[in-house]
N, C-alpha and C positions, 0 to 999 in steps of 0.2 A: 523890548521892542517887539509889536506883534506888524509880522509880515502880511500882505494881502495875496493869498495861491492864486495863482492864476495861470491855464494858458494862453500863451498867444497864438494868431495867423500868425506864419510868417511869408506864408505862399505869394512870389513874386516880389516879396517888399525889399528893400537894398540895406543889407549890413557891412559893416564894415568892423574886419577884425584885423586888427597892428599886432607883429610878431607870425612868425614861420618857423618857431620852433617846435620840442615836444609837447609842451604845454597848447600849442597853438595847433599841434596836428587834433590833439585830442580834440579839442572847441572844433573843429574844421568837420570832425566825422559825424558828431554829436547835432551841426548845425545844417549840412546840405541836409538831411533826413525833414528837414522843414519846408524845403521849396526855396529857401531865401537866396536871394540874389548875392550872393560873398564875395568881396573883393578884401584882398589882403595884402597890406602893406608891409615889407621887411627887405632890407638890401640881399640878406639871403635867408635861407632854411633848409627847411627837412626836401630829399628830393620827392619823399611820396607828395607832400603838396606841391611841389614842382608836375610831378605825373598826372595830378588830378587835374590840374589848370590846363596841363596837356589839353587834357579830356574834352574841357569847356564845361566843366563844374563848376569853376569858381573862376575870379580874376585875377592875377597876380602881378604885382606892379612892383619892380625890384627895388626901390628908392626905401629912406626914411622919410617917416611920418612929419606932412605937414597939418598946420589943424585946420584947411581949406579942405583936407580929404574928407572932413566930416559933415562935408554943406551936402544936404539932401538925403542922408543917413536915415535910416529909422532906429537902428540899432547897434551899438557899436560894445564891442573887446577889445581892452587891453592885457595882452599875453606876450611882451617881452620881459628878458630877464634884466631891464633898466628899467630903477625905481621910479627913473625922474621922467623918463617916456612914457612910462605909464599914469604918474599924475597927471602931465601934461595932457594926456588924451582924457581923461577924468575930466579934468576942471572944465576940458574945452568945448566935451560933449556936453556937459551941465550949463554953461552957457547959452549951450543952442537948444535945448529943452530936449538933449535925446538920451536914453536910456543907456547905463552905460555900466559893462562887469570890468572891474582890473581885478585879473587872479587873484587868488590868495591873497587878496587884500581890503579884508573887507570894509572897515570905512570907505573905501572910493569903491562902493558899488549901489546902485541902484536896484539891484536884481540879484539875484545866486543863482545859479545851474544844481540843480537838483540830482540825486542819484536816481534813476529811473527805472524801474519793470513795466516792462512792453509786452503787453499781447494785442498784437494788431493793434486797432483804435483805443483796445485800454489801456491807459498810459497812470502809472501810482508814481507820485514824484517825493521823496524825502529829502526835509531841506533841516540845518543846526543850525540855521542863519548864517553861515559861514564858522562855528566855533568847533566843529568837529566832523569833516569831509569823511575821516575814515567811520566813523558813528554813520554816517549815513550809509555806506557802501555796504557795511556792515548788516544791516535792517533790509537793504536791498535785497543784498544774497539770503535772507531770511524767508523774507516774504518772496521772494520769485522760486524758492525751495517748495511753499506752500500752496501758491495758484499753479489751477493743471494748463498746461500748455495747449489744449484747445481752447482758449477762452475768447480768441478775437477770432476764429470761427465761429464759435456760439454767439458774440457778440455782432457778429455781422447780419446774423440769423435776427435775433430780437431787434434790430432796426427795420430789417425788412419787414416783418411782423408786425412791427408799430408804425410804420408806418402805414399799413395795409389797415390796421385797427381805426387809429385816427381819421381815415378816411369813410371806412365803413360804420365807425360807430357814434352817435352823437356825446357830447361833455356831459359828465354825470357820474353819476360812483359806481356805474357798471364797468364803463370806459376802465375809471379809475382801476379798479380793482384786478381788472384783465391786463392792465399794464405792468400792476405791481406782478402780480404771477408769471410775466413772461420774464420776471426776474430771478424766476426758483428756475432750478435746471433741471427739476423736477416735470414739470409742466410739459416738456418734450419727450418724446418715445425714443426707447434706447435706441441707438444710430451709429453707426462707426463714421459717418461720415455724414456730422453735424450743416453741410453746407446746402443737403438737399432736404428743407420742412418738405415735412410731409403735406398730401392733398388732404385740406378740409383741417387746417392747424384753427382758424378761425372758429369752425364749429366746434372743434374738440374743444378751444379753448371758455368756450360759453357754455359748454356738458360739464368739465372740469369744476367753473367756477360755482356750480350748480351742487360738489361735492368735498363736503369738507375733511378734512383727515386727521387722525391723531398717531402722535411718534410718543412713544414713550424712551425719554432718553436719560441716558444718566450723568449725573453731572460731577460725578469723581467725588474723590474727599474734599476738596473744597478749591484745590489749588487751579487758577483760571488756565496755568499754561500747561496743566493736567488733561484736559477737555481732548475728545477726540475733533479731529476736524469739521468730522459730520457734525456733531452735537455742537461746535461753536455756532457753521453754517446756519445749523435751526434754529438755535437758540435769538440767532439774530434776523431771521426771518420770518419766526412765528406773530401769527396776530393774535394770540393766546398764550399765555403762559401760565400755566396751573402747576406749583411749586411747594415740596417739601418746604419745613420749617428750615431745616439743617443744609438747605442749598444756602452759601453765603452772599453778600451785597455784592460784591466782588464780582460774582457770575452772573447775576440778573443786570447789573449795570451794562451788560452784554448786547443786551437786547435792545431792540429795534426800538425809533422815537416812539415808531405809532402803536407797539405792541402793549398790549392787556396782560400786566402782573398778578397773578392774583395766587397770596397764600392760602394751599389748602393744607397745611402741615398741623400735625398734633406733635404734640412736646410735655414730654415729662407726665403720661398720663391722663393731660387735659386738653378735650378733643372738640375745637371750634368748627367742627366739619364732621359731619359721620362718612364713610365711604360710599355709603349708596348714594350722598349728597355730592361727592367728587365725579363720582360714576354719571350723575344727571348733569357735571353740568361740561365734561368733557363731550358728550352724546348731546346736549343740547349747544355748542359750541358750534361741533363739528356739522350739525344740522344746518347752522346757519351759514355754510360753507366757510367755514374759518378754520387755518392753519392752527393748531393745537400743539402744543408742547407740554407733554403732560414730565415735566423734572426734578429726578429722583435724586438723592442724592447717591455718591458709590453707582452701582451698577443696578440700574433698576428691576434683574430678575433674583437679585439677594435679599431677602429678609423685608421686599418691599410692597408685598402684598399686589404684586401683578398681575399673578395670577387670574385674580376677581377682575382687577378692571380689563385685563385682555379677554374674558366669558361674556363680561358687560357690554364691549364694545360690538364684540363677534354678535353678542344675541341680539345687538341692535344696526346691524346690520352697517356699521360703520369701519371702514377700512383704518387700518393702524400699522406702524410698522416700531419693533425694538431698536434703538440705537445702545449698544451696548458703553457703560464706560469702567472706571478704573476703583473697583471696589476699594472698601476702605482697609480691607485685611492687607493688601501688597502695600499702600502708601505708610502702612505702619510698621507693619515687616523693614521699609526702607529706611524709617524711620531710627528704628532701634542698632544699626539695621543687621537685620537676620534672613537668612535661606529659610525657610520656611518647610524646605524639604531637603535640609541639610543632608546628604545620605552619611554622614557619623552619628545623625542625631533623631531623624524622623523620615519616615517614609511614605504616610500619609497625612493629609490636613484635617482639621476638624472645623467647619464654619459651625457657629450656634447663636442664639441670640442669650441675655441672660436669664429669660424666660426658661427657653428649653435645656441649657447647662442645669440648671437646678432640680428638672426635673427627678421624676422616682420611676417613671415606666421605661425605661429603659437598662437591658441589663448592660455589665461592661464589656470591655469588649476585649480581644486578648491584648496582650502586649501595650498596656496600657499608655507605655511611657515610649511606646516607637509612635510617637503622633505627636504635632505641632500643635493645640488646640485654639481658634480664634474666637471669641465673645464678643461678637458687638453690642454694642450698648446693657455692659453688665450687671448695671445699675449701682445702687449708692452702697449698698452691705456687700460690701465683698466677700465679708467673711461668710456667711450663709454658703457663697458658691465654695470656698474653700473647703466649708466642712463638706461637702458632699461630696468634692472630686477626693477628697483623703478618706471617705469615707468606702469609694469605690477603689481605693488601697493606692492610687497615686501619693507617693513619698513627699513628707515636709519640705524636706533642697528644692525640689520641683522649681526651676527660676521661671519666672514671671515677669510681664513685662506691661503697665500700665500705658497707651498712646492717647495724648486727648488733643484734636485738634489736627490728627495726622497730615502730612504736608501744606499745612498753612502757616502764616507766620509767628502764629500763637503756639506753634507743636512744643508740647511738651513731651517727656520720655523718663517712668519713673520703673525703677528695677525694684525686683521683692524676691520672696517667693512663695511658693503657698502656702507654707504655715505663718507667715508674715501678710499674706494678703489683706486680713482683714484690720491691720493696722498703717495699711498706705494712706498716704495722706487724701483728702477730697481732688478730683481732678474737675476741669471745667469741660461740659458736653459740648460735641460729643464725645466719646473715649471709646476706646477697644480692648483688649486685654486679649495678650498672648502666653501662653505658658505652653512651656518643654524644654527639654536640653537644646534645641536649636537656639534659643535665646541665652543660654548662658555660654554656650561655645563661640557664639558673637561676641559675648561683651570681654571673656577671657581673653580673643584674638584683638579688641580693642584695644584694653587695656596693655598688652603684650606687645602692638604696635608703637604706644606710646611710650611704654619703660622703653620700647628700643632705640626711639627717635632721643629721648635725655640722654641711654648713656652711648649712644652716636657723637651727639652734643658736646 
């Protein structure tokens, strides 16, 4: 069954809800918030709805329900705890063509009640069709965790705004554009108190759209509920997207209807893009005043060559800003899962790529095996880097630990160690490779966990 969202006016119109109990206090508090005209039929109830009617909020008529109470209704609930009063209002409202909820029961309903996050005017309403109320409540408290609590200030702010626009500006893709932007909260100058725009928002807002900008954000090891908040926000707001190979479908599905995907990733070597060609068209993007999201996989100042495009950008006098995300060395540490800076086992970290592990200009360093070392992308011969790090006197036991795919649903997790390294089986990119005793003090404490849980058992 596909439902059709909708909300309604209810300001001024006449509902009518049967039952004055706790099920019917809830509908009661949920419904004056609308304006609607409420009268509620029940020989008795709750006395807080007794207090409210006090008030002259609602109307309260102590009798049971005839189904003449429904003549001139627009919308009516059934919320007593009798099965057969509440079909009875069912059937009688459907007769009369008017809209009609009986609780918890969903074939006799025309509509569900939704679980709702309110900020001011923004109202996100979650509805299971009736098959799972607490699943909804549940998503509720999720998403109202995640929106910041001035949003219907802000959001009272861009009505005024547009509406000011709309008046001042003629239809056309300037219009257009200016509206989309009073959508970024970006667009506004910092303010503790979102209620007072500033003078000349108008004109800033036609200087603004006059300059485009690029984020370089990272888009984690691959996992969408990994994403920092920032980096979803852009992700879903940019009119650009210029994306690693290794960002997966998953995250780009992210993104806005009307946003521009465009791979500029190289993989395995071969390179459909040179970097001075990503560099021209982030600079020529942002030229054309378009939001840029330039998305890395991991943390974009790791092993991502940011360096050049944040020179590139600077020398071309185009504003940019890093959004940091969740590199792929902790989703695979969590993975396996190991401390990475166990203090029994390591004290500092090693990031490398498997470029520079195998390198020869570099001498070793003391205490070779007080270090966790990470390899990203360490390519296909493993053993090559094995001979070198045993060559620089790191010991054969050395455990190891293969991660390919770290926190996505594909993660695999294969254990060695370095004198076994170059006999692990092929893994699917991308992969990381960890070795040090912090991974084998993991996998002993795993294993030791689980003999414990059998002879528990």
């Amino acid at each position: 069954m596909s439902l059709l969202p909708i909300f309604l006016k209810l300001d001024g119109r006449p509902g009518l809800l049967v039952g004055a109990g706790n099920v019917a206090l809830e509908k009661v508090q949920t419904l004056l918030t609308t304006g609607i005209r409420l009268r509620v039929i029940a020989p008795e109830g709750k006395p807080e709805i007794e207090q409210i009617a006090s008030e002259g909020k609602l109307e309260w008529i102590q009798r049971r329900f005839v189904p003449a109470d429904l003549d001139g209704t627009f919308l009516a609930i059934a919320a007593t705890d009798n099965v057969e009063v509440n079909a009875t209002v069912y059937h009688e409202a459907v007769q009369r063509g008017i809209l009609v909820n009986s609780v918890d029961d969903p074939p006799h309903c025309d509509f569900y009640f939704g679980s709702v996050v309110r900020r001011g005017d923004l109202q996100i309403a979650i509805s299971t069709a009736g098959e799972s109320p607490a699943v909804a409540q549940l998503l509720r408290r999720e998403i109202d965790e995640l929106l910041a609590e001035d949003l219907g200030l802000w959001l009272k702010d861009i009505g005024q705004l547009r509406r000011e626009i709309l008046t001042a500006y003629p239809p056309g893709d300037d219009r257009k554009a200016l509206l989309h932007r009073l959508a970024q909260r970006e667009f506004f100058q910092s303010s503790a108190n979102h209620s007072q725009i500033p003078t000349g928002s108008l004109n800033q807002g036609q200087n603004e759209k006059d300059k485009g900008r690029v984020f370089l954000v990272g888009a984690g090891p691959g996992d969408p509920e990994l994403l920092t908040v920032k980096a979803l926000r852009l992700i879903q707001s940019a009119d650009v997207i210029l994306h690693d190979d290794l960002v997966p479908q998953s995250i780009l599905e992210l993104s806005g209807p009307d946003s521009e995907v465009v791979n500029v990733g190289k993989r395995c070597g071969t390179k459909s893009i040179t970097q001075e060609e990503i560099h021209a068209l982030m600079i020529a993007h942002a030229g054309a005043s378009r939001r840029v999201v330039r998305l890395k996989s991991g943390d974009p100042l790791i092993f991502g060559r940011a360096a050049e495009e944040m020179a590139a950008l600077s020398e071309a006098g185009v504003p940019f800003e890093v959004v940091p995300g969740i590199t792929a060395a902790f989703a695979a540490a969590a993975a396996i899962p190991c401390s990475l800076t166990d203090r029994n086992a390591a004290s500092n970290v090693i990031f490398s790529t498997g470029h520079h592990a195998q390198s020869h200009n570099h001498a070793p360093v003391p205490e070779l095996e007080d270090s966790t070392r990470v390899v990203y992308m360490p390519g296909r011969d493993l053993g090559l880097l094995a001979l070198e790090w045993l060559r620089e006197g790191l010991p054969a036991d050395l455990p190891c630990a293969i991660v390919s795919h770290a926190a996505q649903p594909e993660q695999q997790v294969q254990h060695t160690t370095l004198g076994e390294l170059g006999n692990a089986r092929p893994t699917l990119s991308p992969s990381l490779l960890i070795a040090g005793w912090a991974v084998r003090d993991s996998a002993d404490d795993r294993i030791r966990e689980t003999v414990g849980q059998f002879v528990t058992a």
